[in-house]
Backbone as JSON, one array per atom type, in Angstrom:
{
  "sequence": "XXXXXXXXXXXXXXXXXXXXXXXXXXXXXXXXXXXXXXXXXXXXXXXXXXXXXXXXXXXX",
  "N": [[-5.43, -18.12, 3.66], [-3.55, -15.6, 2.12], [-3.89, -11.73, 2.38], [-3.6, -10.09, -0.38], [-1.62, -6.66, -0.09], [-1.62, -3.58, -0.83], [0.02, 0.21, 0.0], [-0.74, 3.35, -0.26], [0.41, 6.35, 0.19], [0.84, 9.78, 0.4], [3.21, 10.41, 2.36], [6.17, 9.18, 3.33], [7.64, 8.43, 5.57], [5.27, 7.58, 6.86], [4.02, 5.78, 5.26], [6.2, 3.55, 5.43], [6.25, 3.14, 8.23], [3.56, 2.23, 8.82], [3.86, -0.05, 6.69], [5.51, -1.42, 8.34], [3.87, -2.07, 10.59], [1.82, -3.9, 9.72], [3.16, -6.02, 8.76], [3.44, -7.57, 10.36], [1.48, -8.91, 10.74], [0.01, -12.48, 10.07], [-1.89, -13.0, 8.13], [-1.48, -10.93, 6.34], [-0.15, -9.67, 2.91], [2.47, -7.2, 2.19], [2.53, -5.98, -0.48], [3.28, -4.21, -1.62], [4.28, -0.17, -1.78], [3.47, 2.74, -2.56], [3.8, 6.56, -3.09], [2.81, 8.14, -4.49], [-0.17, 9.03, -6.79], [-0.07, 8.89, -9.54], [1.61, 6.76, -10.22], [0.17, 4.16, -9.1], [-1.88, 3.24, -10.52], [0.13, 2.23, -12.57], [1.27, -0.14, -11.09], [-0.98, -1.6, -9.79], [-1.68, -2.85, -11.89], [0.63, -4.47, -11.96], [0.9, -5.91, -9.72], [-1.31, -6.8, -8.74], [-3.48, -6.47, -6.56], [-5.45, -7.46, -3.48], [-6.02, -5.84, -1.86], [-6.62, -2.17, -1.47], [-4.64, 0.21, 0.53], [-5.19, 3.41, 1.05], [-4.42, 6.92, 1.99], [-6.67, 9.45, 2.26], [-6.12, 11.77, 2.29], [-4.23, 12.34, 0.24], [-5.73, 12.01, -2.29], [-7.06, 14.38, -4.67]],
  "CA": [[-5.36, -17.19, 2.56], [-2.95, -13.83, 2.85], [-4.23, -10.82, 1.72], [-2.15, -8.76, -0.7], [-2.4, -5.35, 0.69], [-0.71, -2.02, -1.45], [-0.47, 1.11, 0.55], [-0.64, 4.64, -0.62], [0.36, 7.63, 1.27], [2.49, 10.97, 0.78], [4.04, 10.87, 3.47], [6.93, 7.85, 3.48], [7.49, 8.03, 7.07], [3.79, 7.23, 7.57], [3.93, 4.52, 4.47], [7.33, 2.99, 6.49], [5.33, 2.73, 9.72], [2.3, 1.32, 8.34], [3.87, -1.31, 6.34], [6.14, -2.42, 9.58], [3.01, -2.64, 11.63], [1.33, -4.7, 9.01], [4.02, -6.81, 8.62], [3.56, -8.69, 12.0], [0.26, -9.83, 10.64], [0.74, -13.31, 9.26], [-2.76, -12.71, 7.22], [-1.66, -9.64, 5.19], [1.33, -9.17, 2.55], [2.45, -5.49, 1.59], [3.56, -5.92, -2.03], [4.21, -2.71, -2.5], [3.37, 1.09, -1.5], [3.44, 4.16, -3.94], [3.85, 7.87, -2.46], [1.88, 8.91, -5.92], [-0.77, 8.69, -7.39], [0.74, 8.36, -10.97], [2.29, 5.36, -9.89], [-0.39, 3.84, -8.47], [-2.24, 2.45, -11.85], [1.14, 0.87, -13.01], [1.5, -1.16, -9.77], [-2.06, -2.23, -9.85], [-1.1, -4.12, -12.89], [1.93, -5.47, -11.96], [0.79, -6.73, -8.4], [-2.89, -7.25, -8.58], [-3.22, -6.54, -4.79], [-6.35, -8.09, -3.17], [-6.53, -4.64, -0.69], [-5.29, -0.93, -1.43], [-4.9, 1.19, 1.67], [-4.96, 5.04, 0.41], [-4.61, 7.56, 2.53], [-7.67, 10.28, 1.65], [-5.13, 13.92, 1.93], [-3.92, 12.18, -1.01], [-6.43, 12.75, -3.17], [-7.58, 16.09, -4.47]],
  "C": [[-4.66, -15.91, 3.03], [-3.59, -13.22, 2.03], [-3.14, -10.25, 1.35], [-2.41, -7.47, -0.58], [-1.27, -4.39, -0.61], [-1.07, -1.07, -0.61], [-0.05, 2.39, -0.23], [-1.13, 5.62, 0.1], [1.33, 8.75, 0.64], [3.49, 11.02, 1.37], [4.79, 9.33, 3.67], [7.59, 7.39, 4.16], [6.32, 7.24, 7.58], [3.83, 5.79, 6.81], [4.8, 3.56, 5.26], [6.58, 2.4, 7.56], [4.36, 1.73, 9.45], [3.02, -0.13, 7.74], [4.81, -1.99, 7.53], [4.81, -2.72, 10.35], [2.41, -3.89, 11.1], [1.92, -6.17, 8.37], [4.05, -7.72, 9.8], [2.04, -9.28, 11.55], [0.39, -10.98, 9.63], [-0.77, -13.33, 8.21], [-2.57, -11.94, 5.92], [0.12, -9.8, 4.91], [1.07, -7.84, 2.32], [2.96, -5.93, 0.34], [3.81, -4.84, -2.41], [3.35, -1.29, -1.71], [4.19, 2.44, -2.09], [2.86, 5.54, -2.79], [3.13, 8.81, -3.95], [0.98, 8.75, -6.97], [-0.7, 8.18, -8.98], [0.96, 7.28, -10.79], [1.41, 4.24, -9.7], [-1.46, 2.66, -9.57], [-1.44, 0.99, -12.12], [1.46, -0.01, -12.1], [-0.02, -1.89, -9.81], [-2.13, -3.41, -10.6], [-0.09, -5.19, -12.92], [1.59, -6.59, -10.78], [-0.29, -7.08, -7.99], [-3.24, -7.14, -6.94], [-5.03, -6.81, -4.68], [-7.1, -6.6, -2.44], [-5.48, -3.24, -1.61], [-5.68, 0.15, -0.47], [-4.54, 2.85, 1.43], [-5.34, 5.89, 1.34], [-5.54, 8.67, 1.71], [-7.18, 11.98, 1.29], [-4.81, 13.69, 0.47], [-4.28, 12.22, -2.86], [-7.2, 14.18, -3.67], [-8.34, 16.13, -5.65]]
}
């Protein structure tokens, strides 16, 4: 079974990084990662992701 992973971060150096590291794991897909919370809804819907990795600065 893969996990579908979404990540959300500000920072899209950090998102970049993260999804290359995560990408060597043959367990986990990235389907997608949103730098905004706005965004973050309408992707939910589109990609049903199993995991969503949210960085916590990001919320306020």
């Amino acid at each position: 079974m893969v996990i579908r992973t979404l990540l959300v971060d500000s920072d899209p150096i950090y998102l970049l990084g993260l999804k290359k590291l995560l990408e060597n794991e043959s367990s986990l897909t990235v389907i997608g990662s949103v730098s905004c919370l706005d965004s973050l809804d309408t992707l939910v819907h589109i990609h049903v992701p199993d995991v969503i990795v949210i960085n916590m600065r990001i919320i306020k």
